[in-house]
DRENDO-1510 file (C-alpha; in Angstrom, 1 decimal, always signed):
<recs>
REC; n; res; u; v; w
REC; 1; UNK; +21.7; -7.3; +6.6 .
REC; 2; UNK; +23.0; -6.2; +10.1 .
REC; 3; UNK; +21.4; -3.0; +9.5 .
REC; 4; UNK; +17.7; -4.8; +8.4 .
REC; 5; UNK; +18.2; -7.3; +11.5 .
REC; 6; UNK; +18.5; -4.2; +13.9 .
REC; 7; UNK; +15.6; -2.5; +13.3 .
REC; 8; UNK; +13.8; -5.8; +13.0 .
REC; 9; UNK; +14.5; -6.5; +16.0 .
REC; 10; UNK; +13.7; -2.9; +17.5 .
REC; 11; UNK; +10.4; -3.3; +15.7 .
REC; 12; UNK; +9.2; -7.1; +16.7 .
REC; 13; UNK; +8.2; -6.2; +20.2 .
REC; 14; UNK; +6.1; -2.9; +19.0 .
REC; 15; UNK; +4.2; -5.5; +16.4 .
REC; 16; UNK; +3.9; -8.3; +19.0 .
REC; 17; UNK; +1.5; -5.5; +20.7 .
REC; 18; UNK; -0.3; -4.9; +17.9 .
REC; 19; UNK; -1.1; -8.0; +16.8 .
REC; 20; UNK; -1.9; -9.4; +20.3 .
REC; 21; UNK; -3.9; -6.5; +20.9 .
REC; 22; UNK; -5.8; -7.6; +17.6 .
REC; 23; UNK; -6.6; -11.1; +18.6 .
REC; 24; UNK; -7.6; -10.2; +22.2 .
REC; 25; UNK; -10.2; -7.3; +20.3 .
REC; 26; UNK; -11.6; -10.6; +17.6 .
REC; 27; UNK; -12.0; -12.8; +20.5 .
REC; 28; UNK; -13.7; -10.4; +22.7 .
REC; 29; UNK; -16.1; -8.9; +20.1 .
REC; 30; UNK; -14.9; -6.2; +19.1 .
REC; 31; UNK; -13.1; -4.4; +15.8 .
REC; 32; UNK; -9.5; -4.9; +16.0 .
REC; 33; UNK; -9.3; -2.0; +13.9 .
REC; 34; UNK; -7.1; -3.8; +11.1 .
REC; 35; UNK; -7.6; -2.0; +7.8 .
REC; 36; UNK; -6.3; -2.3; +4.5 .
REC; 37; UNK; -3.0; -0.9; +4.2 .
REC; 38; UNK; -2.1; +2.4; +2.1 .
REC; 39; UNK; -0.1; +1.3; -1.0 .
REC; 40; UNK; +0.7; +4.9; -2.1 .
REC; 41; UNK; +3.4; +7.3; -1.2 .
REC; 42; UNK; +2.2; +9.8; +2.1 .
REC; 43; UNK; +3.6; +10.6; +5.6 .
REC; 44; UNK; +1.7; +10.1; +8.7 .
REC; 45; UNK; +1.9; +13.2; +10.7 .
REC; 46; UNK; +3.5; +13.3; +14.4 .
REC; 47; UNK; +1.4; +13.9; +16.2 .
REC; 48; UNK; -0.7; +10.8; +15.1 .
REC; 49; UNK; +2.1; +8.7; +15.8 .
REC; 50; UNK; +2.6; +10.2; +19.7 .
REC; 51; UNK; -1.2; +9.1; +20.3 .
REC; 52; UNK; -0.9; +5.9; +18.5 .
REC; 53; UNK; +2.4; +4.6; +20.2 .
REC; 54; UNK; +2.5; +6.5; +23.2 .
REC; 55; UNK; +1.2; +3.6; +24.8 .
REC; 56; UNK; +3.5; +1.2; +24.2 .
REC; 57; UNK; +6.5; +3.9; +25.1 .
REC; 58; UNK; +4.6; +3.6; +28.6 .
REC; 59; UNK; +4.3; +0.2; +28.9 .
REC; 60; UNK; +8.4; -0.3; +27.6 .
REC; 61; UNK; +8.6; +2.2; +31.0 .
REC; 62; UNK; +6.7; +0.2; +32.9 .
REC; 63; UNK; +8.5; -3.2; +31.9 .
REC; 64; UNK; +11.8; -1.2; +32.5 .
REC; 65; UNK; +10.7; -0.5; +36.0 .
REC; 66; UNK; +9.9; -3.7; +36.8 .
REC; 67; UNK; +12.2; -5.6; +35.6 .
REC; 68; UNK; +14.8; -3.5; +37.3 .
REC; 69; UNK; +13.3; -4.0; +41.1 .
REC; 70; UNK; +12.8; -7.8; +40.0 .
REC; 71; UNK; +16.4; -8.3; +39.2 .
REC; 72; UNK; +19.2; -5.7; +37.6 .
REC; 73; UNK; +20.3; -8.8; +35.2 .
REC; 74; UNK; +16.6; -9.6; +34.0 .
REC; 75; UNK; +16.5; -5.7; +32.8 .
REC; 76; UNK; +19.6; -6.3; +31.0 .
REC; 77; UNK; +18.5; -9.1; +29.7 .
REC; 78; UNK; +15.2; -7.9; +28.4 .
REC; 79; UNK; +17.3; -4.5; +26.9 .
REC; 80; UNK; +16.2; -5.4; +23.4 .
REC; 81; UNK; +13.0; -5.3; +24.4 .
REC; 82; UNK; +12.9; -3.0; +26.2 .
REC; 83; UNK; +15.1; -0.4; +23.8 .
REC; 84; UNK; +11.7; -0.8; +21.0 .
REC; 85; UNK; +9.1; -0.5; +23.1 .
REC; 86; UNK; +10.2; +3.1; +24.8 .
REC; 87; UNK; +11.7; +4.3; +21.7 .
REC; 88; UNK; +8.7; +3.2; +19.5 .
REC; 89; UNK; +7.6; +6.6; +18.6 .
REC; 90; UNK; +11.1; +7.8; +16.6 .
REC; 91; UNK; +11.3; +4.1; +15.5 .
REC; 92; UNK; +8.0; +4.5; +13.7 .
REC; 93; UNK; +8.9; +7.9; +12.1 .
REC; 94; UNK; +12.5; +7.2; +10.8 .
REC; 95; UNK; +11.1; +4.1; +9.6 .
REC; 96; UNK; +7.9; +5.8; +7.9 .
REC; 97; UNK; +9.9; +8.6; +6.8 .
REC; 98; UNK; +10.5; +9.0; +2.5 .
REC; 99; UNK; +13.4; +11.2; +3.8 .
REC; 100; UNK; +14.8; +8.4; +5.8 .
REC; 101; UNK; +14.6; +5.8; +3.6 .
REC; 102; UNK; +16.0; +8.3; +0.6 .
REC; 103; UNK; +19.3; +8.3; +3.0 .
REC; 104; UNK; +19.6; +4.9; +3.4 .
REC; 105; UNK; +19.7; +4.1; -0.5 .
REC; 106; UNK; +22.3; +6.3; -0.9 .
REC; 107; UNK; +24.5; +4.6; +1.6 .
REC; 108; UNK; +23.5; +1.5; -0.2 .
REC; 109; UNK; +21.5; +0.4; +2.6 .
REC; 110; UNK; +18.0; -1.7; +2.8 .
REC; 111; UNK; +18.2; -2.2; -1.5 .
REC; 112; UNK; +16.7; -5.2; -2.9 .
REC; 113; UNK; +18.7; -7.0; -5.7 .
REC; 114; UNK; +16.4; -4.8; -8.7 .
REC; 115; UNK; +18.0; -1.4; -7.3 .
REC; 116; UNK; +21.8; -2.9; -7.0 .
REC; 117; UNK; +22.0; -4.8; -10.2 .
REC; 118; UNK; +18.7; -3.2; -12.4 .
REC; 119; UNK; +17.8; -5.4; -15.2 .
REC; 120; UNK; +18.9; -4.3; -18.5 .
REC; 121; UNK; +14.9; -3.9; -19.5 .
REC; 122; UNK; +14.7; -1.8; -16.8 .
REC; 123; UNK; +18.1; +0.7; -17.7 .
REC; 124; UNK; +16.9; +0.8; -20.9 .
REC; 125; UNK; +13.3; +1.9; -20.3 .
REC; 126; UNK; +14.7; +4.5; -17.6 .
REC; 127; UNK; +17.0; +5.6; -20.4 .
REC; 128; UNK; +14.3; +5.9; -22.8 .
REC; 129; UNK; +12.5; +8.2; -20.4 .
REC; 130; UNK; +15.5; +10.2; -19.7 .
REC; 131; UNK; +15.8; +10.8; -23.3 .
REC; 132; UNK; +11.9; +11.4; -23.9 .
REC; 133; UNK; +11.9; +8.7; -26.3 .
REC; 134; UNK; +8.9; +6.8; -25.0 .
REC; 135; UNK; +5.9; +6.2; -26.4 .
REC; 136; UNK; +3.3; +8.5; -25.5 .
REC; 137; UNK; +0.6; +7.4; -22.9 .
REC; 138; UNK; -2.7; +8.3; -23.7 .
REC; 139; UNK; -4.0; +11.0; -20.8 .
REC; 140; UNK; -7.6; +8.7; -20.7 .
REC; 141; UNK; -7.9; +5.0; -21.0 .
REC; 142; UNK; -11.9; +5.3; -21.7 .
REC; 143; UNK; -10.7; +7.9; -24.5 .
REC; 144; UNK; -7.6; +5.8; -25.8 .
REC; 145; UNK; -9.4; +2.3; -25.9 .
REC; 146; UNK; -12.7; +4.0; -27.9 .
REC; 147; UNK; -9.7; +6.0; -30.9 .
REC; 148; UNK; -8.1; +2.9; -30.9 .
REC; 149; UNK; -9.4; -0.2; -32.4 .
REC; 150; UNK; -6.2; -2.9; -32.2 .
REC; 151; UNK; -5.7; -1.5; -28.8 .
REC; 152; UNK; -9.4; -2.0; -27.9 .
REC; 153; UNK; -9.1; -5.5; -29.2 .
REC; 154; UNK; -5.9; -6.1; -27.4 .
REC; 155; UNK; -7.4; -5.5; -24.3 .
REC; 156; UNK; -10.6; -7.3; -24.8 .
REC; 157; UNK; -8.1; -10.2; -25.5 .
REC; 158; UNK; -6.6; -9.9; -21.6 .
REC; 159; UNK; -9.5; -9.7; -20.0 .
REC; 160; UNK; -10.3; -12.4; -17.4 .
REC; 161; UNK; -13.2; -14.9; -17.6 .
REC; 162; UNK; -16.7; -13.4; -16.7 .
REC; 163; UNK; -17.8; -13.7; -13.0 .
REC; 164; UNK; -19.3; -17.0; -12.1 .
REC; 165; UNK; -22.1; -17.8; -9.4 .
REC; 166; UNK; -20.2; -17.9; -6.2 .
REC; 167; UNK; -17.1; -15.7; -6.9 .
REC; 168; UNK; -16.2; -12.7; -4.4 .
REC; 169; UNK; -18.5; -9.7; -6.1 .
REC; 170; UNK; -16.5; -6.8; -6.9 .
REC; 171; UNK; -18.5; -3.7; -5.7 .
REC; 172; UNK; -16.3; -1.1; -7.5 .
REC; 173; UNK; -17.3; -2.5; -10.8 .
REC; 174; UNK; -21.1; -3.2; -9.4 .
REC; 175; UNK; -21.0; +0.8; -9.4 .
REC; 176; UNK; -19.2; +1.7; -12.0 .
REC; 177; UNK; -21.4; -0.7; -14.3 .
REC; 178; UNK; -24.6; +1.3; -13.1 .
REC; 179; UNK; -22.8; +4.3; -13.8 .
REC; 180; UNK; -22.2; +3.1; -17.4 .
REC; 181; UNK; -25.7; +2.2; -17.5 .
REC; 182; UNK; -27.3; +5.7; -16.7 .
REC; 183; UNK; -24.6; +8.1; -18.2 .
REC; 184; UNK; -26.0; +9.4; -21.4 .
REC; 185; UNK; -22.4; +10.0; -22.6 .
REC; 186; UNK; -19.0; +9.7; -22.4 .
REC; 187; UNK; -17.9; +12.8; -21.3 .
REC; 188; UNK; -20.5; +12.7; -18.2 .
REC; 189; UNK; -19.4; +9.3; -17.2 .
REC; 190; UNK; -15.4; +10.6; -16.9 .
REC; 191; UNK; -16.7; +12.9; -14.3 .
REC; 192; UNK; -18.4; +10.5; -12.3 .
REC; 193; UNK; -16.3; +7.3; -12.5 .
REC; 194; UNK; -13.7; +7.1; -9.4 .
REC; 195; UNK; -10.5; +5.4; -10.3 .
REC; 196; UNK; -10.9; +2.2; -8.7 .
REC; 197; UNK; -14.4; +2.6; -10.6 .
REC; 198; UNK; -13.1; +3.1; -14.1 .
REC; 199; UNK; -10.1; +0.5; -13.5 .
REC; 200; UNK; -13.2; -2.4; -12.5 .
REC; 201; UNK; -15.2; -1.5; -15.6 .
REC; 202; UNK; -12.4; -1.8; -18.1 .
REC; 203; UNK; -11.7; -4.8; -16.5 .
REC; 204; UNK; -14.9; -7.0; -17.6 .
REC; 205; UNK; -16.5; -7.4; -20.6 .
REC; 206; UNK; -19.5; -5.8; -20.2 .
REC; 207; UNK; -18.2; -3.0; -18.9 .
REC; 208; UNK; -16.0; -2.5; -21.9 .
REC; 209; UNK; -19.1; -3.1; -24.1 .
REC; 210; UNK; -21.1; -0.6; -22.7 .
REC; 211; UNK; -18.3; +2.2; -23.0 .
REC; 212; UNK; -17.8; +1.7; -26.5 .
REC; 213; UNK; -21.8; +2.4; -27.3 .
REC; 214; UNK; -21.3; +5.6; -25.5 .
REC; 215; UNK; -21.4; +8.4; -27.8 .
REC; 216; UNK; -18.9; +10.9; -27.2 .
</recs>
């Protein structure tokens, strides 16, 4: 907890630039450059994070400087501010870092309850992969739902209600649905369906119709 509320804090003044710097760019126009965030594992190089922070390193400077001729006691006083601002650019790459984070587990640091006290679900599947005792995934869902019948209708079963008028329109499966419709088989339309493509096709009805007409 003390560790977590430390580099909170470190890290509150860097985001309260960032996301004041995003309001000021929506109310004057512009892009404020907030894009969906990266779910899967990868670094961010160094040099990225230099340009990207290196302004608010300044500006911690700046603040420093002029707090100091203002008043020796307001510098002090602003040191936690002052300590993320012009030490931004480690703070964002310890914290980014796999190899960091990898360190901290095993001091038993920064674990959510799941990692100190795993379910016993959980212990038992990891055991079950540890012993190679799973069961074996197929390598192609498009393959595996067409050579399987009770999993084909087990997934039709969890599929969620077809799109009404009005609902948000889902342009991966718009795609992969014309895809569907022009690939004159199976084995073409694995080489042209994208991930996010296949995953939105399985995932209506249609879409799982017009896979299983496919011939091979």
């Amino acid at each position: 907890m003390l560790v977590e509320t430390l580099i909170g804090g470190l890290i509150a003044p860097i985001a309260m630039l960032i996301q004041t710097s995003g309001v000021l760019s929506i109310l004057s126009g512009h892009d404020s450059g907030w894009n969906t965030q990266k779910r899967d594992d990868g670094g961010v190089p160094f040099m990225v994070v230099v340009r990207q922070y290196a302004k608010f390193t300044i500006f911690g400077l700046l603040l420093g400087i002029g707090a100091w001729v203002v008043s020796p006691s307001l510098f002090f006083w602003m040191t936690p501010v002052l300590l993320g601002l012009v030490f931004s650019i480690p703070l964002v790459v310890m914290t980014s870092s796999r190899d960091v984070g990898q360190n901290f587990k095993k001091a038993g640091l920064l674990l959510v309850p799941e990692e100190t006290h795993p379910p016993d679900v959980l212990v038992k599947t990891e055991q079950a992969v540890a012993e190679d005792h799973g069961p074996a995934l197929p390598d192609d869902a498009l393959r595996a739902l067409r050579a399987d019948a009770g999993l084909l209708q087990a997934h039709a079963a969890m599929l969620p209600p077809p799109r009404k008028a009005g609902d948000p329109i889902n342009p991966d499966q718009l795609v992969g649905l014309l895809k569907v419709a022009e690939a004159p088989s199976l084995a073409v339309l694995e080489a042209h369906l994208t991930l996010k493509e296949k995953a939105a096709v399985l995932g209506c009805a249609e879409g799982l119709a017009a896979i299983s007409r496919l011939p091979a």
